[in-house]
Residue frames as qw, qx, qy, qz and C-alpha x, y, z in Angstrom:
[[0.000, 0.888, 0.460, 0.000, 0.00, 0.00, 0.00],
 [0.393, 0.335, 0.088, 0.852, 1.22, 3.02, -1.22],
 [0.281, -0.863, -0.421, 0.011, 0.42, 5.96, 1.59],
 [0.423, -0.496, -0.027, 0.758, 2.00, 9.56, 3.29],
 [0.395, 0.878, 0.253, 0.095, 1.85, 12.58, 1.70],
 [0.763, -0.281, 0.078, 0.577, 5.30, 14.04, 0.61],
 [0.119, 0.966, -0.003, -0.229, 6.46, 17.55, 0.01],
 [0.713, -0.067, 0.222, 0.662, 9.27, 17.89, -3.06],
 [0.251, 0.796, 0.136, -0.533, 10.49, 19.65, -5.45],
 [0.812, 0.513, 0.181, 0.212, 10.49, 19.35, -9.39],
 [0.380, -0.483, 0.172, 0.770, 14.06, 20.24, -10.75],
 [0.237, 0.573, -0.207, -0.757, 14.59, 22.70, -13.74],
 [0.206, 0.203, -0.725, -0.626, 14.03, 19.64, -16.08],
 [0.666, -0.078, -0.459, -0.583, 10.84, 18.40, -14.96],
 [0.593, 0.111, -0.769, 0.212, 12.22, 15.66, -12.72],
 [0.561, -0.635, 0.220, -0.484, 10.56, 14.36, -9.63],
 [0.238, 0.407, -0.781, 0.409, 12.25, 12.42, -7.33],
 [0.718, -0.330, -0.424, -0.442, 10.67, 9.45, -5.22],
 [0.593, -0.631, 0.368, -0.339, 10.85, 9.64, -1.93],
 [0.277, 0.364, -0.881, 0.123, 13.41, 6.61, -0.89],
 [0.541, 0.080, 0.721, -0.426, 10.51, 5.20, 1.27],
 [0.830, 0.435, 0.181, -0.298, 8.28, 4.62, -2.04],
 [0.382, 0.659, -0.630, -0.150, 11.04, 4.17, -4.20],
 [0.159, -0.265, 0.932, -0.188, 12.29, 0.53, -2.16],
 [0.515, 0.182, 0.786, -0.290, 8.68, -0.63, -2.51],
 [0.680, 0.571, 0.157, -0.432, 7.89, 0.18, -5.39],
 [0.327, 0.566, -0.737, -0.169, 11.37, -1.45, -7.31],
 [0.393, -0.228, 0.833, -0.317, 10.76, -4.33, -4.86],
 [0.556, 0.401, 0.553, -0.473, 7.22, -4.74, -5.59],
 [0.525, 0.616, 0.518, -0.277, 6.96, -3.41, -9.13],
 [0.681, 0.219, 0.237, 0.657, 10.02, -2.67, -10.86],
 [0.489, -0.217, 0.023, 0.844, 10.99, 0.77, -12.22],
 [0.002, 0.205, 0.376, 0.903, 8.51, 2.11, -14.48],
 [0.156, 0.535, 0.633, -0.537, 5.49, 3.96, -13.80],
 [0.000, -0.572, -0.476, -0.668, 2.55, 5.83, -15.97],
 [0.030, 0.368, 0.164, -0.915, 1.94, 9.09, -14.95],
 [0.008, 0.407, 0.621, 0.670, -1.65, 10.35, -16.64],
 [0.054, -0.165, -0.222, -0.959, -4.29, 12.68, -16.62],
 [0.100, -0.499, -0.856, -0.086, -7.90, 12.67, -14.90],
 [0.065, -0.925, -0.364, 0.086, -8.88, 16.26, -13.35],
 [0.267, 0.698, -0.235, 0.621, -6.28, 20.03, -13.86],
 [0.631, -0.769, 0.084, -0.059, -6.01, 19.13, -10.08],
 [0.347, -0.592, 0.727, 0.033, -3.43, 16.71, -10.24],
 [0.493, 0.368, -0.723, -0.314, -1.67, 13.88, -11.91],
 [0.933, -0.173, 0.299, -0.097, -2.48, 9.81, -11.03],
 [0.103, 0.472, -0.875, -0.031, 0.99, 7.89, -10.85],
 [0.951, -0.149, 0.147, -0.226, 0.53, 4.01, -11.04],
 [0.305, -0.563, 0.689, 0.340, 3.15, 2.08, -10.59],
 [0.376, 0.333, -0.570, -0.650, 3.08, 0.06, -14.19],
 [0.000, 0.192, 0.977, -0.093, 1.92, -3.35, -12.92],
 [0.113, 0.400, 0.436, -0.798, -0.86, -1.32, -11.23],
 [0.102, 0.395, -0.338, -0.848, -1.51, 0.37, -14.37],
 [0.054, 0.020, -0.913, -0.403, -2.12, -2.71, -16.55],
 [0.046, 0.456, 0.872, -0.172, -5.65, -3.63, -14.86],
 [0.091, -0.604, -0.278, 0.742, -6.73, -0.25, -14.65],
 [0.119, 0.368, -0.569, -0.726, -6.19, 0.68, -18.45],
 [0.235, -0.102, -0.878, -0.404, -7.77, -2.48, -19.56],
 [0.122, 0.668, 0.628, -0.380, -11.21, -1.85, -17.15],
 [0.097, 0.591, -0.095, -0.795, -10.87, 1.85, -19.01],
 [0.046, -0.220, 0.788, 0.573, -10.37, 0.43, -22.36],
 [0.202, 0.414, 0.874, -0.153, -13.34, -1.94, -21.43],
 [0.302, 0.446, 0.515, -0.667, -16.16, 0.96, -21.43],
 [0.563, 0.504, 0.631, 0.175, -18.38, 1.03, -24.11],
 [0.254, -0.004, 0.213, 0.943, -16.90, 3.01, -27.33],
 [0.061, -0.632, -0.605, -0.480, -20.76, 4.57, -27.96],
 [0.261, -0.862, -0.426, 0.087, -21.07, 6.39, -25.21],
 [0.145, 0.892, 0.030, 0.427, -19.92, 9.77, -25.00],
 [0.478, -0.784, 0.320, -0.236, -19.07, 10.11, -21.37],
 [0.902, -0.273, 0.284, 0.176, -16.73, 6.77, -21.92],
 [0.693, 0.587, 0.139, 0.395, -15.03, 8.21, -24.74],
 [0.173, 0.860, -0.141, 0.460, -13.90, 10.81, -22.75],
 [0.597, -0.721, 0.267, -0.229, -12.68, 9.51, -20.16],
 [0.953, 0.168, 0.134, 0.213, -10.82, 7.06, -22.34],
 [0.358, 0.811, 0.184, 0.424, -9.40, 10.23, -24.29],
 [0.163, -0.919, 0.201, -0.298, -8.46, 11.83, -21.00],
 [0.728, -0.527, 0.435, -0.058, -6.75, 8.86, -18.88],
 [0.877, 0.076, 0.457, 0.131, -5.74, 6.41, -21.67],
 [0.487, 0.767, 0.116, 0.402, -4.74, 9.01, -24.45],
 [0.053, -0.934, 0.180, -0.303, -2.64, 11.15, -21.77],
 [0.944, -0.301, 0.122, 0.061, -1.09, 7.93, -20.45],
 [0.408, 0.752, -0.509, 0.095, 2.91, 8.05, -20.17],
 [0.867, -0.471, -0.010, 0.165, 5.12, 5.54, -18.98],
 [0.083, 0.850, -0.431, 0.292, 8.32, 6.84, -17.22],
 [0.923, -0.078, -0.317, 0.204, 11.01, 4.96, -16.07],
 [0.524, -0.841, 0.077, 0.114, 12.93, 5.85, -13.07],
 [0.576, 0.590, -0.510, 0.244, 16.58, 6.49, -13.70],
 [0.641, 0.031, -0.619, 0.453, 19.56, 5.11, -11.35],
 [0.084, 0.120, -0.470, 0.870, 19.02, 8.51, -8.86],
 [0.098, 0.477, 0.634, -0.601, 15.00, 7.77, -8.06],
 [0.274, 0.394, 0.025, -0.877, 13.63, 10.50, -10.96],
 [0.418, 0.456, 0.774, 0.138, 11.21, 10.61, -13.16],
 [0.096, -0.171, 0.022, 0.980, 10.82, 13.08, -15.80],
 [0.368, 0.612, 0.483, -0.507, 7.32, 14.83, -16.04],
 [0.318, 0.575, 0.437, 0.614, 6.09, 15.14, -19.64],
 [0.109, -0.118, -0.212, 0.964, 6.11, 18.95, -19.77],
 [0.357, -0.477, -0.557, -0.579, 2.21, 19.09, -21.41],
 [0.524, -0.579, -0.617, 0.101, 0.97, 17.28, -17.91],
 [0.379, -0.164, -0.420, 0.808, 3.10, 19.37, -15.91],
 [0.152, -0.009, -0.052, -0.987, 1.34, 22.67, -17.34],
 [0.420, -0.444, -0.547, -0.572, -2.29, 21.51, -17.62],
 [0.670, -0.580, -0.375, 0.272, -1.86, 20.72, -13.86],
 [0.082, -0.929, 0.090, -0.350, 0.21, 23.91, -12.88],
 [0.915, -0.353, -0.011, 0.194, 2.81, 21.57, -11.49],
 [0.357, 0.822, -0.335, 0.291, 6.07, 23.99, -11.58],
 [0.389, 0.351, -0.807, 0.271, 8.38, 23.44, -8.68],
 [0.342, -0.118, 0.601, -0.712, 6.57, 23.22, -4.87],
 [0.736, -0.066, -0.497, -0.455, 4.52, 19.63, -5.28],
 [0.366, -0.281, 0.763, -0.452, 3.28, 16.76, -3.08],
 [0.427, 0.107, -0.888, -0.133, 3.13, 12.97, -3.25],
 [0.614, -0.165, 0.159, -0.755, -0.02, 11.80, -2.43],
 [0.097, 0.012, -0.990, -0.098, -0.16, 7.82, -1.64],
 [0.641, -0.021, 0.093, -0.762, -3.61, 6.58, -2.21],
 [0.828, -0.228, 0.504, -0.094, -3.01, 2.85, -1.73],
 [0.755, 0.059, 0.528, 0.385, -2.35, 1.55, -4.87],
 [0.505, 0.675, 0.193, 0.503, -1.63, 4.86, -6.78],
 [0.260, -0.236, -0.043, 0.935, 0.06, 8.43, -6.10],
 [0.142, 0.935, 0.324, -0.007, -1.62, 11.76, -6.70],
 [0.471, -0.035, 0.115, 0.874, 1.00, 14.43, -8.08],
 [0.118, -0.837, -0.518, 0.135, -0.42, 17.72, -6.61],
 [0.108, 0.627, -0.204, 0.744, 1.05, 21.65, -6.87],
 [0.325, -0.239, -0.831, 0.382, 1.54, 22.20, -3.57],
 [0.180, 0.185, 0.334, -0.907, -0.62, 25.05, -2.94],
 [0.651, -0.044, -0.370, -0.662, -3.79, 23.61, -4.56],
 [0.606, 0.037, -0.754, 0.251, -2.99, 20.68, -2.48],
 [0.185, -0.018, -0.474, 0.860, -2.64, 22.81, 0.68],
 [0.380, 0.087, -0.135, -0.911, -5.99, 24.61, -0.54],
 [0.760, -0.059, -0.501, -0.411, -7.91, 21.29, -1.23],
 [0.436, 0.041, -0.735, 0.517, -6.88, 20.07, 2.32],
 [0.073, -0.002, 0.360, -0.930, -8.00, 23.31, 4.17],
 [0.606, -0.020, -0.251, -0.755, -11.68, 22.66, 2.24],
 [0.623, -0.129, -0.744, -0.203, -11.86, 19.52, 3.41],
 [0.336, -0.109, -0.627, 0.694, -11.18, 20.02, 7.12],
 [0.208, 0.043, 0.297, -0.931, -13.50, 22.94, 7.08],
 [0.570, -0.355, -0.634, -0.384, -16.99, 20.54, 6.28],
 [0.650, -0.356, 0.074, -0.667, -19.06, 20.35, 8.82],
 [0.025, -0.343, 0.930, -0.133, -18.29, 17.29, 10.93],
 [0.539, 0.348, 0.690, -0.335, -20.13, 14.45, 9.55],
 [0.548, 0.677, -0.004, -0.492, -20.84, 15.72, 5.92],
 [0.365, 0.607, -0.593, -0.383, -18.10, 14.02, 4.24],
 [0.276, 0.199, 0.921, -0.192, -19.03, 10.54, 5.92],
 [0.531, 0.337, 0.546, -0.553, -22.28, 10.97, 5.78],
 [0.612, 0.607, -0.322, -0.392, -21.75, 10.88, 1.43],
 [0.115, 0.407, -0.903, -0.079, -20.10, 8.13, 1.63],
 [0.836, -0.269, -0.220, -0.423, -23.67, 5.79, 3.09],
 [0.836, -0.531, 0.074, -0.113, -22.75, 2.85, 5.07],
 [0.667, 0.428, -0.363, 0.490, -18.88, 3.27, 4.99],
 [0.804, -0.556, -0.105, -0.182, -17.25, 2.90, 8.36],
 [0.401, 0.504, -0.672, 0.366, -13.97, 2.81, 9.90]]
C-alpha cells in the first residue's frame, strides 16, 4: 500500500524524485517504471506500471458509444505516459501534464493505496484546508454505510 503525503520539489528539467521510502517498494514490488496520466487540472495519477495494466484495460473496457466513456478514455488512456525511473530515483514529467496541472516546482506525493496523486503544492494545501472545514459528519455521511 502506497500511503503519506510528501512535500518535493520538481528540478529545472521536470524531474521528480521518489521519496526513498516509495522508491524501495515500489522497485521491490513493481520494478521501475510507472505511468503518470491525466484525470482532473487538479493533479496527476501515478501508477506504478503493474498497477496500471488492470486499470487501463477496465478503461479500455467501457463502451466506445457512449460519449461520457469516450472521454474519459481520451483523457486517462490518451494522456497515459510511462516513465522509467533512472539510477538517482527521478522521473521526468512530460512537460504538457506538468502545465495543464500547474505543477512547476513546490509539489506533493499523495499515496492513495495503490496509486500516487502528483499535486502543486498550494492547490494541495488549498484542497486540504476545504476539506477540514466541512461540517463534521458531511463528508461521511456521502459516503452511506462506509465505516472505519
Amino acid at each position: 500500500m502506497l500511503g503519506g503525503v510528501s512535500t518535493l520539489s520538481l528540478d529545472s528539467k521536470g524531474r521528480l524524485a521518489i521519496p526513498a521510502r516509495h522508491r524501495e517498494t515500489l522497485c521491490a514490488d513493481f520494478g521501475d517504471r510507472l505511468v503518470v496520466t491525466l484525470e482532473s487540472l487538479n493533479c496527476l495519477l501515478v501508477y506504478p506500471h503493474k498497477t496500471w495494466l488492470p486499470v487501463a484495460e477496465k478503461i479500455a473496457a467501457l463502451p466506445a458509444n457512449n460519449p461520457a466513456a469516450l472521454r474519459y478514455q481520451r483523457l486517462l488512456l490518451g494522456h497515459a505516459e510511462t516513465l522509467e525511473m533512472d539510477s538517482a530515483g527521478r522521473v521526468l514529467l512530460p512537460a504538457k501534464l506538468r502545465q495543464m496541472t500547474g505543477l512547476d516546482k513546490k509539489v506533493v506525493l499523495v499515496g492513495m493505496g495503490r496509486r500516487f496523486e502528483l499535486w502543486d503544492e498550494d492547490r494541495w494545501d488549498a484542497e486540504t484546508m476545504a476539506t477540514l472545514a466541512l461540517p463534521p459528519g458531511e463528508l461521511t455521511g456521502q459516503l452511506g454505510e462506509f465505516s472505519l
